[in-house]
Backbone as CSV, one residue per row, in Angstrom:
resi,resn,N_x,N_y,N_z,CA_x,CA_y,CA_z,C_x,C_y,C_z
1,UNK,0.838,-1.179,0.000,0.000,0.000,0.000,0.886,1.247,0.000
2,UNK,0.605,2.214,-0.350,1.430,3.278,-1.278,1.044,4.136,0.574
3,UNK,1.645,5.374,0.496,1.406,5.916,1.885,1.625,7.636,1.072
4,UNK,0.153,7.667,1.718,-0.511,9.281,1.163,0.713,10.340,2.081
5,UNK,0.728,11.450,1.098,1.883,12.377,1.675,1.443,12.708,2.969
6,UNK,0.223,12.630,3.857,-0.336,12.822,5.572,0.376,11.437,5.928
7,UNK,0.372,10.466,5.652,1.113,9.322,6.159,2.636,9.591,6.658
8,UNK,2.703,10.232,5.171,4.794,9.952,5.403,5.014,11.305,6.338
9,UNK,3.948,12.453,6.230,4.004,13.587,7.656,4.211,12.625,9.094
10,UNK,3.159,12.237,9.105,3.182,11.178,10.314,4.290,10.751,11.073
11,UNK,4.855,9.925,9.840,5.895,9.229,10.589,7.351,9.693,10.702
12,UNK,7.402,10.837,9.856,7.927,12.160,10.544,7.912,12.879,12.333
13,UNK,6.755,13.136,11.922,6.786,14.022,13.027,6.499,12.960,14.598
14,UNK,6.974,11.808,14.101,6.525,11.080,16.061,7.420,11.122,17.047
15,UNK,7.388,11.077,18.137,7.701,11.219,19.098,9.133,10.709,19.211
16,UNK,9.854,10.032,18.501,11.216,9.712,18.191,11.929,11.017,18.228
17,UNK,11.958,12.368,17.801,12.573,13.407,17.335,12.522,14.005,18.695
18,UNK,11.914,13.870,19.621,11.746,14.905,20.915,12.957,14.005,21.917
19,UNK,13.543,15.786,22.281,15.017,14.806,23.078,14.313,13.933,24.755
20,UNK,14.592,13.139,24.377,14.451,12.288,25.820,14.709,13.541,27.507
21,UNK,14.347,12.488,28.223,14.601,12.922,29.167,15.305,11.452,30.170
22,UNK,16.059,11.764,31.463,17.153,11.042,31.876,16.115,9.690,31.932
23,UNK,16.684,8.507,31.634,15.829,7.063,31.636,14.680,6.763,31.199
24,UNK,14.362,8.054,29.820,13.512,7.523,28.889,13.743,6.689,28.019
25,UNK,13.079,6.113,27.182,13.601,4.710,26.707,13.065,5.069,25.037
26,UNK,13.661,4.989,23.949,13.102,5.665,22.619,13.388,3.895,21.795
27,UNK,13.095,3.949,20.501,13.113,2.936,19.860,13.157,3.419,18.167
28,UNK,13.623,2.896,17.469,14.000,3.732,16.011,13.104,2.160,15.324
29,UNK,12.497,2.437,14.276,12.125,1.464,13.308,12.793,1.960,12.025
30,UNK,12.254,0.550,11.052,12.478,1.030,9.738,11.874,2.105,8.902
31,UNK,10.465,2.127,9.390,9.940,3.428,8.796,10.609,5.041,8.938
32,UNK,11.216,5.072,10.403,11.493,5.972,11.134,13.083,6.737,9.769
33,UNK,13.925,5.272,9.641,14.725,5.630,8.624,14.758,5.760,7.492
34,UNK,13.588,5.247,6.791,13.212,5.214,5.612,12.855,6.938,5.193
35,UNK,11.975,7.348,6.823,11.698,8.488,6.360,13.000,9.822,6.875
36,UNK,13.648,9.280,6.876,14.963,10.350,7.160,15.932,10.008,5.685
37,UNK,15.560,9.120,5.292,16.551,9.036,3.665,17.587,8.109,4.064
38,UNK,17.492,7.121,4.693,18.678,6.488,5.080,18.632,5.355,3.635
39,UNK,19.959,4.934,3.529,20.587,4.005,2.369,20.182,2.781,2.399
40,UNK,19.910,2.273,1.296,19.166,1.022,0.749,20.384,-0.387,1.737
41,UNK,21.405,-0.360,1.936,22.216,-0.903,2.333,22.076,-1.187,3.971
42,UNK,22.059,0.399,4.373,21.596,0.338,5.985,20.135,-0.674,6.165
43,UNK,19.219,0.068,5.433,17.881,-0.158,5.750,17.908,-1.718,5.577
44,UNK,18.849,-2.676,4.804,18.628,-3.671,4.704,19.349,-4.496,5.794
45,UNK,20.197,-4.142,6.526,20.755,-4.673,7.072,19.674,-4.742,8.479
46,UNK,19.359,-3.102,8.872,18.726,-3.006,10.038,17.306,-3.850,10.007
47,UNK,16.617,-3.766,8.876,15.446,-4.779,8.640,15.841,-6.755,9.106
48,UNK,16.880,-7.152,8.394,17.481,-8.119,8.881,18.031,-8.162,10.188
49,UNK,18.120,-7.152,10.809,18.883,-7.639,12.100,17.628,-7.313,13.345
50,UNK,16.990,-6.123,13.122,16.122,-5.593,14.217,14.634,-5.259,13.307
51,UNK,13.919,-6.435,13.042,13.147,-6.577,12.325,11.677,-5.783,12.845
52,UNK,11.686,-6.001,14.912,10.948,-5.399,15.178,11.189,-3.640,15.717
53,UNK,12.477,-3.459,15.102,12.694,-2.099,15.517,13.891,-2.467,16.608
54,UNK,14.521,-1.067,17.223,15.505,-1.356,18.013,15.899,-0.388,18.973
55,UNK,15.616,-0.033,20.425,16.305,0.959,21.011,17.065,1.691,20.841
56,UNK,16.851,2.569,21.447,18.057,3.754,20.778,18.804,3.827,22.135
57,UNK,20.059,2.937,22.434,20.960,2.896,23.426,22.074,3.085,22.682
58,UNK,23.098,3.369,23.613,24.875,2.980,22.933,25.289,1.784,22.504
59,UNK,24.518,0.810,23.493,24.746,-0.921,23.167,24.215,-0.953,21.583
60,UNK,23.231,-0.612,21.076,22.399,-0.976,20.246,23.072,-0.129,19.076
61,UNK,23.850,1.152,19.249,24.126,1.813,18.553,25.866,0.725,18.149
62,UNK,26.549,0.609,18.936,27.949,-0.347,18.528,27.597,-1.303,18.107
63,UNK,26.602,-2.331,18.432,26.035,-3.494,17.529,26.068,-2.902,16.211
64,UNK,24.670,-1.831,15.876,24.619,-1.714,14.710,25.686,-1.563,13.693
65,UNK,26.554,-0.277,14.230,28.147,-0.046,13.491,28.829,-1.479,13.353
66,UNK,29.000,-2.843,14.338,29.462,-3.345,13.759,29.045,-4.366,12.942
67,UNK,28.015,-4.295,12.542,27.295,-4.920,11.325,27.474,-4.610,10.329
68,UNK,27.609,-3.111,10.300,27.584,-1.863,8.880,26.362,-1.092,9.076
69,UNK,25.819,-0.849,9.921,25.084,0.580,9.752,25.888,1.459,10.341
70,UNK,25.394,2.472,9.767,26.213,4.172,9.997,24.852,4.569,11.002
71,UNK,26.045,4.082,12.353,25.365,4.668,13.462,25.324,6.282,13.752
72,UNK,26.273,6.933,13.665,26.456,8.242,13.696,25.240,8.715,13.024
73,UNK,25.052,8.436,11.746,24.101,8.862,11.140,22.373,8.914,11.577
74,UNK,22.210,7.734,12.506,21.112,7.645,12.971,21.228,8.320,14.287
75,UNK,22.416,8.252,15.268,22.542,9.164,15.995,22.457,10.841,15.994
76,UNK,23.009,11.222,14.677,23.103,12.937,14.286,21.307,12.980,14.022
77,UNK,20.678,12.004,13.531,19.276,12.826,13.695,18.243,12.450,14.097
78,UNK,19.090,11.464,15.280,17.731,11.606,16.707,18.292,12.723,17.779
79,UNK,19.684,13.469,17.923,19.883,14.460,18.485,18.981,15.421,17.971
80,UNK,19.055,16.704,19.658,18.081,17.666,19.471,19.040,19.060,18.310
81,UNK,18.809,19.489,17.415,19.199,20.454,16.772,20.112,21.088,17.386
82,UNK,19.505,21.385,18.628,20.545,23.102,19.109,21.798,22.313,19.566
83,UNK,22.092,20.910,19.728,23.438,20.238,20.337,24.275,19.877,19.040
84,UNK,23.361,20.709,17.347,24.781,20.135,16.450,26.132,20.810,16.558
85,UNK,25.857,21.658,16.633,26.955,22.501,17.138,27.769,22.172,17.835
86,UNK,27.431,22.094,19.060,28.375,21.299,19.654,29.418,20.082,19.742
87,UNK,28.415,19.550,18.941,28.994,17.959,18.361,30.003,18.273,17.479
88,UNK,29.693,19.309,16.897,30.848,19.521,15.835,32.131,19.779,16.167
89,UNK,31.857,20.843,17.341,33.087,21.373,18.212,33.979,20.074,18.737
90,UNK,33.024,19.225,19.487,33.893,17.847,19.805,34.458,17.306,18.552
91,UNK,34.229,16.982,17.481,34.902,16.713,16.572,35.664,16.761,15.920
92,UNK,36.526,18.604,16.542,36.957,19.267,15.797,37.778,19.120,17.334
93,UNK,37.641,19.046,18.681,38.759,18.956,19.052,39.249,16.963,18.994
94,UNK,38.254,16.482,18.737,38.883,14.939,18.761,40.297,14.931,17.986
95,UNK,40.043,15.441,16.712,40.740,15.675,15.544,41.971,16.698,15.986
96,UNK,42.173,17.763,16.638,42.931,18.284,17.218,44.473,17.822,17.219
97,UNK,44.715,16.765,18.170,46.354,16.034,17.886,46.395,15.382,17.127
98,UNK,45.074,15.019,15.777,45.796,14.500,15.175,46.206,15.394,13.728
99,UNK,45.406,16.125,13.908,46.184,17.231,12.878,47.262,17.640,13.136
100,UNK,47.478,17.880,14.683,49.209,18.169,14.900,49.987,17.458,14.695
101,UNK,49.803,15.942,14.621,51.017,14.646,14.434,50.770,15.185,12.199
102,UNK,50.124,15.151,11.728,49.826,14.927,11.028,50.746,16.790,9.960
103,UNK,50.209,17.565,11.020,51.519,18.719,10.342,52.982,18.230,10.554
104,UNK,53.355,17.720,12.044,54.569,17.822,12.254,54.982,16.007,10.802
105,UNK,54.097,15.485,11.128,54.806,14.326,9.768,55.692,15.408,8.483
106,UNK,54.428,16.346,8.222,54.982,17.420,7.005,55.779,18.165,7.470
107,UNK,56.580,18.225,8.365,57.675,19.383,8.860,57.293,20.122,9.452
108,UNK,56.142,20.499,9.360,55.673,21.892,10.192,55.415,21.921,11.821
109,UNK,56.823,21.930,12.417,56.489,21.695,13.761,55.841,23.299,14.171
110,UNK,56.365,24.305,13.514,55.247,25.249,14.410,54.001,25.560,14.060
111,UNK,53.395,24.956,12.777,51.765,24.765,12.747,51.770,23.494,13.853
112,UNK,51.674,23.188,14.129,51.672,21.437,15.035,51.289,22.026,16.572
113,UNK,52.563,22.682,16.846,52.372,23.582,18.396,50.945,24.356,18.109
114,UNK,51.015,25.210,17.144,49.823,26.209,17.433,48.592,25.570,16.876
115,UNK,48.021,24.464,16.457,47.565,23.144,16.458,46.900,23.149,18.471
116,UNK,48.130,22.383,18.593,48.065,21.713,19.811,47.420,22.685,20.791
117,UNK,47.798,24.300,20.745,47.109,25.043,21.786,45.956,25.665,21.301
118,UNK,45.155,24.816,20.412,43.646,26.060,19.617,43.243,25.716,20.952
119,UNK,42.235,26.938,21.333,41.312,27.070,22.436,39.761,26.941,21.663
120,UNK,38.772,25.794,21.635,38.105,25.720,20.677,36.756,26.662,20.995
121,UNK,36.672,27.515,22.121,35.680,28.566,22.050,35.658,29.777,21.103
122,UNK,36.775,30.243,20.943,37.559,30.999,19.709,37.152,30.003,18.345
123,UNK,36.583,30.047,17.780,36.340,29.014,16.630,37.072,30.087,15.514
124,UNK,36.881,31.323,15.261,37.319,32.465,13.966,38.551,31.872,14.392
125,UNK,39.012,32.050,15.042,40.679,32.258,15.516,41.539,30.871,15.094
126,UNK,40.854,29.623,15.551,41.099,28.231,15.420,41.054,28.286,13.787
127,UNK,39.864,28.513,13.301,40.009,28.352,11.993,41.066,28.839,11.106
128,UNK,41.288,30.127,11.398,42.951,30.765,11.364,44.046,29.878,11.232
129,UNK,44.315,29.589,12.227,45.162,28.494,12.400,44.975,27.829,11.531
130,UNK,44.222,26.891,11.764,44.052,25.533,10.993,44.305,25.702,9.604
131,UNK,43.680,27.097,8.611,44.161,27.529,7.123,45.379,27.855,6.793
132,UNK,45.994,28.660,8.000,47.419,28.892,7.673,48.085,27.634,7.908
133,UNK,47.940,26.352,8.501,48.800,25.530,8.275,48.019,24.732,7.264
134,UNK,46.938,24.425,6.803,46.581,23.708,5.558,47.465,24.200,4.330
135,UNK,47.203,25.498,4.443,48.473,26.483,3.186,49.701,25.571,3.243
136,UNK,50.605,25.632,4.441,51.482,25.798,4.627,52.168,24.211,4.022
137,UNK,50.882,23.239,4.278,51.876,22.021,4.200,51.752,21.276,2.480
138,UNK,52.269,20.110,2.539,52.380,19.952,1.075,50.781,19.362,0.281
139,UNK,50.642,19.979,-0.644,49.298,19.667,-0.864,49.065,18.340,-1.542
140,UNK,49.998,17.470,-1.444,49.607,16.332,-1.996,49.631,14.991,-0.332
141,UNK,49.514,15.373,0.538,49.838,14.482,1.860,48.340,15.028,2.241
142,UNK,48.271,13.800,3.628,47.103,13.866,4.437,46.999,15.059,5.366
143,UNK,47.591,15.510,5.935,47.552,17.058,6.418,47.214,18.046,5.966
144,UNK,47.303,17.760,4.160,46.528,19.098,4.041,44.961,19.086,3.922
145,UNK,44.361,17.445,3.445,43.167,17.219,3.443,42.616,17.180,4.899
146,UNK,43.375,16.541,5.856,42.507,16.763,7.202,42.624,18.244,7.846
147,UNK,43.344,18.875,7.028,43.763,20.550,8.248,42.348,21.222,7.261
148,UNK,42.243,21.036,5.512,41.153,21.979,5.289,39.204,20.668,5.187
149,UNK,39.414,20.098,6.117,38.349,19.868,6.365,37.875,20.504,7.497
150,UNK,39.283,20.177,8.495,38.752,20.814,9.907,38.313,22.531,9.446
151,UNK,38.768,23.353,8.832,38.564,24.491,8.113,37.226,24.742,7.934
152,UNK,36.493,23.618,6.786,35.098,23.697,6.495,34.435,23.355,7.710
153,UNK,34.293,22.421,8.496,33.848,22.495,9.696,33.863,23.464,9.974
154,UNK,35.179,24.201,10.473,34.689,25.869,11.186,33.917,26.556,10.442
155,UNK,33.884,26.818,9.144,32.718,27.348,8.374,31.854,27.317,8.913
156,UNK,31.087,25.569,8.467,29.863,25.405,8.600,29.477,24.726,9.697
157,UNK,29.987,25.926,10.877,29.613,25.172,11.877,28.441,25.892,12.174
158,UNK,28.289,26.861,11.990,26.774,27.366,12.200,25.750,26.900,11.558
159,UNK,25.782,26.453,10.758,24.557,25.738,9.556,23.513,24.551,10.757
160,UNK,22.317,24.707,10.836,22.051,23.799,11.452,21.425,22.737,10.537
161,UNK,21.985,21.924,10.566,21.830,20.949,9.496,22.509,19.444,9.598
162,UNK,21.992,18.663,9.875,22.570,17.029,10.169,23.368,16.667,9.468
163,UNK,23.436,17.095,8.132,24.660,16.438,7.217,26.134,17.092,7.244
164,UNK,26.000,18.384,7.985,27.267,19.226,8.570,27.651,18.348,9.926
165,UNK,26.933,17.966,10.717,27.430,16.631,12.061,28.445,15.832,11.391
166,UNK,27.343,15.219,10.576,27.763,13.716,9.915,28.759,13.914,9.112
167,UNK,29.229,14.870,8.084,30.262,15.131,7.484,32.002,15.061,8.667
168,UNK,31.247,16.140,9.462,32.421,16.388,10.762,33.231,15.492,11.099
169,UNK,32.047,14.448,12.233,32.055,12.920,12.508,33.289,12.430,11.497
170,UNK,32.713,11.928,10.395,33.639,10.845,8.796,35.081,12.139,9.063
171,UNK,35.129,13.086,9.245,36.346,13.568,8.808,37.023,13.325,10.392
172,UNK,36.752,13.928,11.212,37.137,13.438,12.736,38.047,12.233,12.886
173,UNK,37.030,11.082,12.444,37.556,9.614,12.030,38.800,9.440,10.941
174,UNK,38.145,10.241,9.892,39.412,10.087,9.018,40.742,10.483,9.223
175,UNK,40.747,11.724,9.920,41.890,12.615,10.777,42.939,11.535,11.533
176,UNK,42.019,10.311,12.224,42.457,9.665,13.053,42.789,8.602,12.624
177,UNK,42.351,8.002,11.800,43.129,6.964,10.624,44.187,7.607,10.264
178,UNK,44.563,8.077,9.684,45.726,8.950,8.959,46.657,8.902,10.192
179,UNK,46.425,9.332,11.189,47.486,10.088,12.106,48.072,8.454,13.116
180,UNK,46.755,7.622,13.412,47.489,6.569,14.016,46.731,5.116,13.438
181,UNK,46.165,5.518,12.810,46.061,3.882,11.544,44.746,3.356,11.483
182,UNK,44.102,4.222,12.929,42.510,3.998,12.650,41.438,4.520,13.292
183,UNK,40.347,4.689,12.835,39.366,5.588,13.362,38.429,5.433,14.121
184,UNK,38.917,3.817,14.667,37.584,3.128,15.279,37.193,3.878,16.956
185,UNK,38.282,4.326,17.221,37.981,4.664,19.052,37.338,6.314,18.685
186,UNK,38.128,7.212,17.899,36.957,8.295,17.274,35.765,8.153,17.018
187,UNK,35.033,6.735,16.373,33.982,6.778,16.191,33.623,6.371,17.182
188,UNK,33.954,5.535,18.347,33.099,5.130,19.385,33.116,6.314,20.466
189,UNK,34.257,7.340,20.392,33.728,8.285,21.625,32.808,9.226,21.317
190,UNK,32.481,9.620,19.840,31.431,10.023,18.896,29.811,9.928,19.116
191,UNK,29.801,8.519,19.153,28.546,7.389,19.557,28.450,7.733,21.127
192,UNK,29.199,7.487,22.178,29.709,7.808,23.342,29.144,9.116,23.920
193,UNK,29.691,10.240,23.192,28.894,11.859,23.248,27.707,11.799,22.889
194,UNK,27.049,11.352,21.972,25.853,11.505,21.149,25.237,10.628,22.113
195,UNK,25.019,9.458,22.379,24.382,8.767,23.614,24.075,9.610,25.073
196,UNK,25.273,10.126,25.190,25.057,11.267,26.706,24.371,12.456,26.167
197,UNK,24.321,12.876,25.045,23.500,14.329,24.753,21.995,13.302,24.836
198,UNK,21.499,11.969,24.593,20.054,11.739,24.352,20.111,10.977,25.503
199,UNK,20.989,11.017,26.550,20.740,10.632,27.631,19.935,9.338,27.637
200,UNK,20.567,8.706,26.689,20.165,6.563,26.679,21.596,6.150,27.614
């Protein structure tokens, strides 16, 4: 049965999207992702694995990742809006030493130091930084792709918009592959934050 455009409102707007409160208990279905645009790949996996739907805990969230769903992704938009921001900021300091290992690989030990001391409330200022050493290093190495991502992040960190999280997040991770070989503990302190902002 086909589902009239008041249907797919519906299952939009339910009670999934409202931030919890401490030891409320939420649950994500397939509809829930279907109607957020999630990937034919996810949706198949999560249908096969949590057929009747699945809590929205941290446990439930590391299961899923290690199956292959892009937990982050279902995490960035059951968070409440006004905390993307923030999330981003964590992302941007996760990424922090490893942009500094990742200048000093390219020589640049004094982008690396001034790296190491961004104060991330100053975001104009950080971003500063972070461009003058993206400039600075060689543009064919990983330092310069992780120094001007962290860059666009500072951009668009005001944008309120889930796919500016989720972009962050993948680069955060990637930062951290590059710098020590893998991104897996980035993505779990990621999942980790995002669990304590929905307080599961």
């Amino acid at each position: 049965m086909l589902k009239t455009p008041q249907a797919q409102q519906d299952i939009a707007l339910r009670p999934l999207d409202r931030p919890t409160v401490k030891g409320a208990r939420r649950r994500i279905d397939l509809a829930w992702l279907l109607s957020r645009g999630a990937c034919d790949g996810h949706t198949e996996i999560f249908k096969r694995t949590f057929p009747g739907g699945a809590e929205v805990s941290l446990e439930m969230a590391l299961l899923g990742r290690s199956l292959g769903i892009d937990s982050i992704w279902a995490a960035i938009h059951l968070m409440p809006k006004s905390r993307r921001r923030d999330f981003i900021v964590f992302t941007l300091q996760q990424r922090q030493p490893h942009l500094a290992v990742l200048a000093r690989r390219d020589g640049r030990t004094e982008d690396a130091a001034r790296i190491d001391g961004l104060d991330w409330s100053h975001i104009r200022h950080a971003r500063k930084v972070l461009a003058q050493a993206g400039v600075a290093v060689s543009p064919d190495g990983d330092a310069h792709a992780a120094l001007w991502d962290a860059v666009r992040a500072c951009d668009w960190i005001r944008w309120d918009r889930h796919v500016v999280a989720w972009d962050a997040a993948r680069a955060a991770a990637w930062a951290a592959a590059r710098a020590t070989g893998s991104g897996d503990e980035a993505v779990v302190e990621q999942l980790k934050w995002l669990a304590g902002e929905m307080r599961v």
